[in-house]
C-alpha positions as CSV (number, residue, x, y, z in Angstrom):
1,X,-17.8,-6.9,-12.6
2,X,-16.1,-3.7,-10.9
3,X,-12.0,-4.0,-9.8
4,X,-10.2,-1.4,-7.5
5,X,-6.7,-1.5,-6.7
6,X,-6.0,0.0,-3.5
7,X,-3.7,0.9,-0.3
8,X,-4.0,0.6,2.7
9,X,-2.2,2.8,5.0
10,X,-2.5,1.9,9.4
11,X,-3.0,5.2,11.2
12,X,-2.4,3.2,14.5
13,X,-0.3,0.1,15.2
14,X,-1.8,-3.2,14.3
15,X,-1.9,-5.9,16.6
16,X,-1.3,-10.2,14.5
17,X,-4.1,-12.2,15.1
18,X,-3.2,-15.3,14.3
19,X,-2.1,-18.3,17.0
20,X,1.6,-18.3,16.8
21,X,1.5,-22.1,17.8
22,X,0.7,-24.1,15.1
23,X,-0.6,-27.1,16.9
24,X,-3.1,-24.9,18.9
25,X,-4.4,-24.1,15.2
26,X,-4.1,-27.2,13.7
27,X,-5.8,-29.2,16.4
28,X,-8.8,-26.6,16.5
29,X,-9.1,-23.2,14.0
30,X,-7.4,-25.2,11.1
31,X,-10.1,-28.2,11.9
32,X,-12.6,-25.3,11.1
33,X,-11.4,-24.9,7.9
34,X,-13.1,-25.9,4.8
35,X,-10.5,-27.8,3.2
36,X,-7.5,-29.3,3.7
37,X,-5.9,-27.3,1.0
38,X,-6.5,-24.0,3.2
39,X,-5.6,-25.7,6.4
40,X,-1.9,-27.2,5.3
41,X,-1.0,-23.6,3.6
42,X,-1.8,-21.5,7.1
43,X,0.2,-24.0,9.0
44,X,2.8,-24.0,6.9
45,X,2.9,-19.8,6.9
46,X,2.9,-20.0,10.9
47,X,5.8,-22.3,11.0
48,X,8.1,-19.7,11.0
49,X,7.0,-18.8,14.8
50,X,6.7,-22.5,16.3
51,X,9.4,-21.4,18.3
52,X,7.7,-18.9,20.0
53,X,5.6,-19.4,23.2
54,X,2.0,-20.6,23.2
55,X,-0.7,-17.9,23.5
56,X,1.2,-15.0,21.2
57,X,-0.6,-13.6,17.9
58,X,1.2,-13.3,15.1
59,X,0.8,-12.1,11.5
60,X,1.8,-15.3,8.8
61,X,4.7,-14.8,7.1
62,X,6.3,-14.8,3.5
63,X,9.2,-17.0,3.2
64,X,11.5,-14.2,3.7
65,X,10.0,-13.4,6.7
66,X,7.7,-10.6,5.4
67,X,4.3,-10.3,7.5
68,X,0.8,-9.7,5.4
69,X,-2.7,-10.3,5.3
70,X,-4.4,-13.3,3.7
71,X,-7.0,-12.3,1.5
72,X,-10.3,-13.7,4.0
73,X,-8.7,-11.0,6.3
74,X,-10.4,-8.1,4.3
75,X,-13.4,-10.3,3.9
76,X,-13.5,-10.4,7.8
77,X,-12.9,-6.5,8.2
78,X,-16.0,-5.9,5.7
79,X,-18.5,-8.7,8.0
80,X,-17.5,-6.6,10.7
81,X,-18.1,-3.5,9.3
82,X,-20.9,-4.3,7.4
83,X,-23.1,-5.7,10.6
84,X,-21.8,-2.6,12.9
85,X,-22.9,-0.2,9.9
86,X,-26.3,-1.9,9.4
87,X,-27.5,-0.3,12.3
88,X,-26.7,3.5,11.1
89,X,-29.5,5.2,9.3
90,X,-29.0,6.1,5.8
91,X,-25.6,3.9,5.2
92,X,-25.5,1.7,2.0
93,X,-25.0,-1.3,5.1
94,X,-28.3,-0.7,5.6
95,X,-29.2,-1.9,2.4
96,X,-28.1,-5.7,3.0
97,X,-30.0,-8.1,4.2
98,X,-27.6,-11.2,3.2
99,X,-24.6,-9.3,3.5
100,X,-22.3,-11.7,4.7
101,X,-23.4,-14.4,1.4
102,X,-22.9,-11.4,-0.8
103,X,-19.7,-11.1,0.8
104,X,-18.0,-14.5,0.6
105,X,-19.6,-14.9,-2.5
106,X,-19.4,-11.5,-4.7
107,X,-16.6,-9.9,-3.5
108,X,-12.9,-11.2,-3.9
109,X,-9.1,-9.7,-2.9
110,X,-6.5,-10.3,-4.8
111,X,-3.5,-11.6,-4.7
112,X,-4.5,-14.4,-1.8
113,X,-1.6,-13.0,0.3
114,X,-1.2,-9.5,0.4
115,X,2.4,-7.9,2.2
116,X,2.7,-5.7,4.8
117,X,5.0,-2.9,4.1
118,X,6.1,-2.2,7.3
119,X,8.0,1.6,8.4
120,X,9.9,0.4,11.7
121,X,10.7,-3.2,13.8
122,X,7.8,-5.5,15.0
123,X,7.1,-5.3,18.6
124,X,5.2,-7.5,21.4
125,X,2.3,-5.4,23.1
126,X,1.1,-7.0,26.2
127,X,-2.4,-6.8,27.3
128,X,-4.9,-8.0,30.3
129,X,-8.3,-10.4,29.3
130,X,-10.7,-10.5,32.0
131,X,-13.3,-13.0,31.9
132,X,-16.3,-13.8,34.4
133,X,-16.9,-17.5,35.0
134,X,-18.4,-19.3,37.1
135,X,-15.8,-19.5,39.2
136,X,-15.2,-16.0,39.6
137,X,-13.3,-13.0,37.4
138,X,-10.2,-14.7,35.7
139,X,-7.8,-12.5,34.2
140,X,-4.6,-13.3,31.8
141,X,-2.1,-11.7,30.1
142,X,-2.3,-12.0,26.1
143,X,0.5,-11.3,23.7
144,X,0.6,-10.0,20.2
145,X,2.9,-9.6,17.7
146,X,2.5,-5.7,16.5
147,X,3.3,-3.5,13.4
148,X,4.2,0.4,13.8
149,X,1.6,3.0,12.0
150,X,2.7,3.9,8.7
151,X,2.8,0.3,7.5
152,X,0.8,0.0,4.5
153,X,-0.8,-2.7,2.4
154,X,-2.1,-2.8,-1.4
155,X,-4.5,-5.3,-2.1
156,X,-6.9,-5.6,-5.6
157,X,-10.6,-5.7,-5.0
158,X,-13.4,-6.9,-7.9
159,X,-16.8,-6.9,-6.9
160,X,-19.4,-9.2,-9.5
161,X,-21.7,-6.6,-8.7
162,X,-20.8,-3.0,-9.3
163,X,-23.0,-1.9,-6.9
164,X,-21.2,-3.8,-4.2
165,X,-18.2,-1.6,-4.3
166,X,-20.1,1.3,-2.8
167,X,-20.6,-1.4,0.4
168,X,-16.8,-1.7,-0.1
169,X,-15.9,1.7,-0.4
170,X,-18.3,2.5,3.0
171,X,-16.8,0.0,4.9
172,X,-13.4,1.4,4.2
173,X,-14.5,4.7,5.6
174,X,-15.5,3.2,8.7
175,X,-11.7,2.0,9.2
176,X,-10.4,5.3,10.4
177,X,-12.5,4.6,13.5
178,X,-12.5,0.7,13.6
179,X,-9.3,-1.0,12.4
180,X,-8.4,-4.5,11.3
181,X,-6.3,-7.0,13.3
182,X,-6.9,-7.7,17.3
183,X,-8.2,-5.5,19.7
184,X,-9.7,-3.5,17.0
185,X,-12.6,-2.2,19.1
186,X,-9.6,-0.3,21.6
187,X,-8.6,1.9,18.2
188,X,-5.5,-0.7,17.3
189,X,-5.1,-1.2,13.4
190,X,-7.2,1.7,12.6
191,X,-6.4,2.9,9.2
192,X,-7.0,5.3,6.0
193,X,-7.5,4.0,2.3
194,X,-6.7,5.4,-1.4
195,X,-7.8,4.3,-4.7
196,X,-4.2,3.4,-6.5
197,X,-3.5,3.2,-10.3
198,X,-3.5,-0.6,-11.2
């Protein structure tokens, strides 16, 4: 087994990306989840917004109000990267074949929920979604809630296999050019990384 403490630093704001209702997500994401343990604990973290309008992304919050990541967030940046990397010659992504079972199961982040340090107020982006139905182009607005670049995040990372940590370490890379949080493939949440004495 391999551990790696490390920050996090967002080179460009990152948008929440989590439903800031929480009967939207308990009536359908939380009903995804795979137990009820999981599901009462993010409805409970997204309480503090019920008061805010359907259809806004938030982050969850501490219960002094401080946003951060919940640990299957990282887990969700490396699927991402991982499957967008498989297809580059030469990468250690490459390598996987199960990548996303090696994932859930041989690489953990520690502690479960990890604060965002943030360097200036929260703010709501507004953006367009087009979709084609059959009924023709539909467009909407969508709301997030948004942290400033500069905001940073220290999580732990322990690998069962040591070799996994290079996977880690690649996917990491690949964050200066595809961030975590919403709207990730238009450059939000991009961000650089640094090993960090435990």
């Amino acid at each position: 087994m391999k551990e790696m403490k490390i920050r996090i630093t967002f080179t460009e704001d990152v948008l929440g990306m989590m439903p800031s209702s929480p009967h939207i997500y308990e009536e359908y994401v939380a009903s995804k989840a795979p137990d009820a343990w999981t599901t009462a604990e993010e409805v409970d973290a997204l309480g503090i917004e019920a008061v805010v309008e359907n259809g806004r992304d938030v982050f969850p919050k501490l219960e002094d109000g401080t946003p951060y990541w919940y640990d299957y967030h990282f887990k969700g940046f490396l699927k991402d990267s991982t499957q967008a990397l498989r297809k580059v010659k030469n990468t250690v992504s490459s390598e996987y074949k199960a990548y996303k079972k090696t994932i859930d199961g041989n690489i953990f982040f520690f502690p479960r929920r990890c604060p965002i340090h943030e360097v200036g107020p929260r703010y709501d982006f507004q953006r367009p979604l087009r979709a084609a139905t059959p009924m023709g182009e539909r467009i909407s607005l969508k709301s997030s809630e948004t942290i400033k670049a500069g905001a940073w995040v220290e999580t732990t990372v322990r690998c069962m296999n040591e070799e996994d940590l290079e996977l880690v370490k690649e996917c990491l890379d690949y964050g200066a050019l595809r961030g975590m949080g919403e709207w990730r493939n238009a450059g939000w949440g991009r961000f650089t990384w640094e090993e960090v004495d435990s």
